[in-house]
C-alpha positions in Angstrom: -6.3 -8.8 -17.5 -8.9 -10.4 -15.1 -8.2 -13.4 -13.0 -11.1 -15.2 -11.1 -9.9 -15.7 -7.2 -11.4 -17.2 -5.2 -14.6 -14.7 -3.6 -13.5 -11.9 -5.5 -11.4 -10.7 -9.1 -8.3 -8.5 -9.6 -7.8 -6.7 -12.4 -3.8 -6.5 -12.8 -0.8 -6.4 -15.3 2.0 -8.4 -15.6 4.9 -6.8 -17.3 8.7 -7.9 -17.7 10.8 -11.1 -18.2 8.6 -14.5 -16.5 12.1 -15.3 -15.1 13.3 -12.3 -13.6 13.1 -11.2 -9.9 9.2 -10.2 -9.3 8.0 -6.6 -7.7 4.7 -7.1 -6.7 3.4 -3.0 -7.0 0.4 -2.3 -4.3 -1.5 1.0 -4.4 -3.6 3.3 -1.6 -6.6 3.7 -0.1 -9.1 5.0 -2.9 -6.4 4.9 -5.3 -5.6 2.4 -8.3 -2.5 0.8 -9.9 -2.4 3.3 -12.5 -0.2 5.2 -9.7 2.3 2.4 -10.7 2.5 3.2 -14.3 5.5 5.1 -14.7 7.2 3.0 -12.2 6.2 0.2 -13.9 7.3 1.4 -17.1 10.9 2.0 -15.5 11.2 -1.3 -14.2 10.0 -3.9 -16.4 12.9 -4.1 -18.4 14.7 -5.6 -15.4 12.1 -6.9 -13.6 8.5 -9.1 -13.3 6.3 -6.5 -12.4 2.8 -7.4 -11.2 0.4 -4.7 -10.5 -3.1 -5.0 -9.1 -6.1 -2.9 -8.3 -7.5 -4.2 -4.9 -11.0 -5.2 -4.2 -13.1 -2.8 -4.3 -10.7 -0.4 -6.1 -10.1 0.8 -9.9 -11.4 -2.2 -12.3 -11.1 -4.5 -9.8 -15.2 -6.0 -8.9 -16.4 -4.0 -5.7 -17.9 -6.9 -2.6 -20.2 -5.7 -1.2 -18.7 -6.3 2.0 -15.0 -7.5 2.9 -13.0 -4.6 1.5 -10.4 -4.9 4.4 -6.7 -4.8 4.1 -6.2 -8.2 5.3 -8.4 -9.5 3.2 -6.4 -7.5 0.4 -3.3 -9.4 1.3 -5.0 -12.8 1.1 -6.1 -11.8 -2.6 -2.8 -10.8 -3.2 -1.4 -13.9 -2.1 -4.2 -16.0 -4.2 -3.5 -13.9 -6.8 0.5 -14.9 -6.9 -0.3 -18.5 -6.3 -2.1 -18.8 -9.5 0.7 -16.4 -11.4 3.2 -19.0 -10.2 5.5 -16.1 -9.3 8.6 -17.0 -7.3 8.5 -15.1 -3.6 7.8 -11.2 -4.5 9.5 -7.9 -3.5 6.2 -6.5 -2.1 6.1 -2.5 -2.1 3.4 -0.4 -0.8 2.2 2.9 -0.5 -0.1 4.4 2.2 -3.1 1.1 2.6 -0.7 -0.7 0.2 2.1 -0.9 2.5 -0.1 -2.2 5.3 -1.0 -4.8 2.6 2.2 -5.6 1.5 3.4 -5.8 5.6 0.0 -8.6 5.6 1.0 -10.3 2.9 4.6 -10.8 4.4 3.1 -12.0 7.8 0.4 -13.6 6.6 2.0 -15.7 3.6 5.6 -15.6 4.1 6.4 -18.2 1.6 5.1 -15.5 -1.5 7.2 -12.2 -0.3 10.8 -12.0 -0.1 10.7 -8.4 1.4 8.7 -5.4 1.7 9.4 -1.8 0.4 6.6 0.3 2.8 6.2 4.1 1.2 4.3 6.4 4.0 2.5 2.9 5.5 -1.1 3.3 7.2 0.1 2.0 10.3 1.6 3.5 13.3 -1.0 5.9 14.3 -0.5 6.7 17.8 -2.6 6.1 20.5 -4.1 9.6 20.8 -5.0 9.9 17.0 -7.8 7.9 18.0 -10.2 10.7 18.5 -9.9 11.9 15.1 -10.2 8.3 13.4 -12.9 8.3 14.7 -14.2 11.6 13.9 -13.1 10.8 10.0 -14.7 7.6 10.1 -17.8 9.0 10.8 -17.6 11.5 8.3 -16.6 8.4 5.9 -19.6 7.0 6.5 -21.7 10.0 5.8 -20.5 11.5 3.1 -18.0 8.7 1.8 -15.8 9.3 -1.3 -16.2 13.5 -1.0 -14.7 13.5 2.6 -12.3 11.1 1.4 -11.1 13.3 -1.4 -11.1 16.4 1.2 -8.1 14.1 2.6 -6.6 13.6 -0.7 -6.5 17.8 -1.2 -4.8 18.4 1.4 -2.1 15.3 1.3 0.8 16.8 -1.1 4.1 18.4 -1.2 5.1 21.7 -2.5 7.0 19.7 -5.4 4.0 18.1 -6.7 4.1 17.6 -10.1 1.5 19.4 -12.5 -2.4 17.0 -12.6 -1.2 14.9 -9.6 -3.4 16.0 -7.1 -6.8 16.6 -9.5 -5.6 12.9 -10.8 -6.1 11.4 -6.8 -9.0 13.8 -6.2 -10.8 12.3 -9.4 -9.8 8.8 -8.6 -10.6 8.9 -4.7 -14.2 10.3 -5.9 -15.1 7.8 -8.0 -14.3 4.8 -5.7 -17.7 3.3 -4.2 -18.3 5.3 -0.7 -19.0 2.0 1.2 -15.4 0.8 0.0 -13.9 4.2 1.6 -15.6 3.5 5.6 -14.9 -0.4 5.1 -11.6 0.3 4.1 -10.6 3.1 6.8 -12.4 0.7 9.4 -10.1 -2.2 8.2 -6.7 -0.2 8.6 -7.6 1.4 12.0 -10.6 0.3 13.8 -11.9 -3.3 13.1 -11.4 -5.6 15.6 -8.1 -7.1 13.1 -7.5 -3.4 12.2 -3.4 -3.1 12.9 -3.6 0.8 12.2 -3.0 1.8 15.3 0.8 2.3 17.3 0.0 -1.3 20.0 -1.3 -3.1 17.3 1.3 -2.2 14.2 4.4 -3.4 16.9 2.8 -6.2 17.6 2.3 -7.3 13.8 5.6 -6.0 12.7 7.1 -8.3 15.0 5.9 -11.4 13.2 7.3 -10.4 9.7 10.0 -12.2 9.5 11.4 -10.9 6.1 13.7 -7.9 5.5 11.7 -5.0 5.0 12.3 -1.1 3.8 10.0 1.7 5.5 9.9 5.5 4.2 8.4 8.1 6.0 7.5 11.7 5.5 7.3 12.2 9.0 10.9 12.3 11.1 9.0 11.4 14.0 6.9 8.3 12.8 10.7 7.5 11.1 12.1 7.2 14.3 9.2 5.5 16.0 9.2 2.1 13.3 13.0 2.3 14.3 12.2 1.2 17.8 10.5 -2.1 15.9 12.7 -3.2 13.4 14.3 -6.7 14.6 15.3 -8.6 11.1 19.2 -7.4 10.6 18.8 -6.5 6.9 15.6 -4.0 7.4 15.7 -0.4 7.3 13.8 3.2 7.8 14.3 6.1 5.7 13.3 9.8 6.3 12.0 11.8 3.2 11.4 15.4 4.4 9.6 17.5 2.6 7.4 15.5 0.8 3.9 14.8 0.8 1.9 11.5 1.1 2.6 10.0 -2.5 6.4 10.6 -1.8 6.5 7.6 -4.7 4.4 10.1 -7.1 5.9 13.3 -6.4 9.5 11.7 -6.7 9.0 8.5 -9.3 12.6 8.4 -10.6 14.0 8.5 -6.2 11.6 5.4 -6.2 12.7 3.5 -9.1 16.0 3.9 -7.7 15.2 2.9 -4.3 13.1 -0.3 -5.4 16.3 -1.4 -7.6 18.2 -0.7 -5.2 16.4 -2.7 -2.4 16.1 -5.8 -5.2 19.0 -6.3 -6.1 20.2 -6.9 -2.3 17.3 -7.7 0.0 
């Protein structure tokens, strides 16, 4: 279904019991919530699950300008207003989770807690060079460079069609969606992307949240931030970006999990 927000629409399902606890499912950069669907499928028997394509992104309409995280999370939010959802589970992968970690600072009253699955934030200081250099290239050549990221951003477990599934999907999202997006995570002026600006926004969520990483040592750096009692960090090795993908029934189990006692 369609639902008019505000300066923008989001396509999104809502699946499961209206009075059951609600898991509001956030995708990727260049990505849509059909990466969701089997999770979603697991899960609605015990759970309202509410997935949405962002702006910009899958069926969602594409602004022209504006396709920012933040402005993601205040969709989001507008979008569980009018659903009259009790506060959400919020999980998120990759762009998602930065979402998701908005959304929590940015409308506390809507999330409960936040699962983050390989989060786009935390990029240290002297990635900065080459966010820049992909930016650029975003810019240029848009959706084709972005899907050069996508090749290259798997596990050696990765199910059969998964990759050529992202590539397809990354290459048919809008290009100026792609550099306005990248910019929004990393570079804008309210981009929180980067390592300084991620522990300073992490330290205004106030819920309990859940963060999995691929990477041991990005694992051990959001360890350093955590400050509500109940949060966590986990370490997934050998794994690629869409650890939720490549592992669906691990995540199913890790969202109930989280649920049933965040």
């Amino acid at each position: 279904m369609i639902l008019l927000l505000r300066a923008t629409r989001l396509f999104h399902t809502d699946q499961g019991p209206r009075d059951a606890p609600v898991l509001l499912l956030v995708h990727g950069w260049g990505s849509d919530g059909r990466e969701w669907s089997a999770h979603a499928e697991a899960l609605a028997g015990r759970f309202r699950v509410i997935v949405p394509d962002m702006r910009g992104h899958g069926r969602s309409p594409v602004p022209a300008t504006g396709n920012t995280p933040l402005a993601m999370a205040h969709d989001l939010a507008a979008l569980l207003g009018e659903l009259h959802t009790a506060p959400v589970v919020a999980v998120g992968h990759s762009m998602g989770g930065q979402v998701a970690n908005l959304l929590a600072v940015h409308h506390p009253t809507a999330t409960r807690s936040v699962i983050a699955l390989d989060p786009a934030h935390g990029a240290p200081e002297a990635d900065l060079s080459d966010i820049r250099t992909n930016m650029a290239a975003y810019r240029d050549r848009g959706a084709q460079a972005a899907a050069e990221f996508v090749e290259g951003a798997f596990g050696p477990r990765t199910p059969p069609g998964l990759r050529t599934a992202h590539v397809r999907t990354m290459l048919g999202t809008p290009g100026h969606v792609i550099a306005q997006t990248y910019a929004g995570m990393y570079l804008d002026e309210a981009a929180v992307g980067l390592r300084p600006r991620a522990e300073e926004y992490l330290r205004l969520r106030s819920c309990p949240a859940l963060t999995v990483w691929t990477a041991k040592t990005f694992a051990d750096w959001e360890r350093t931030t955590v400050h509500v009692p109940e949060s966590g960090v986990e370490h997934w090795p050998e794994t690629g970006h869409y650890l939720h993908e490549e592992h669906p029934d691990r995540t199913v189990r890790l969202i109930e999990s989280w649920a049933a006692s965040a």
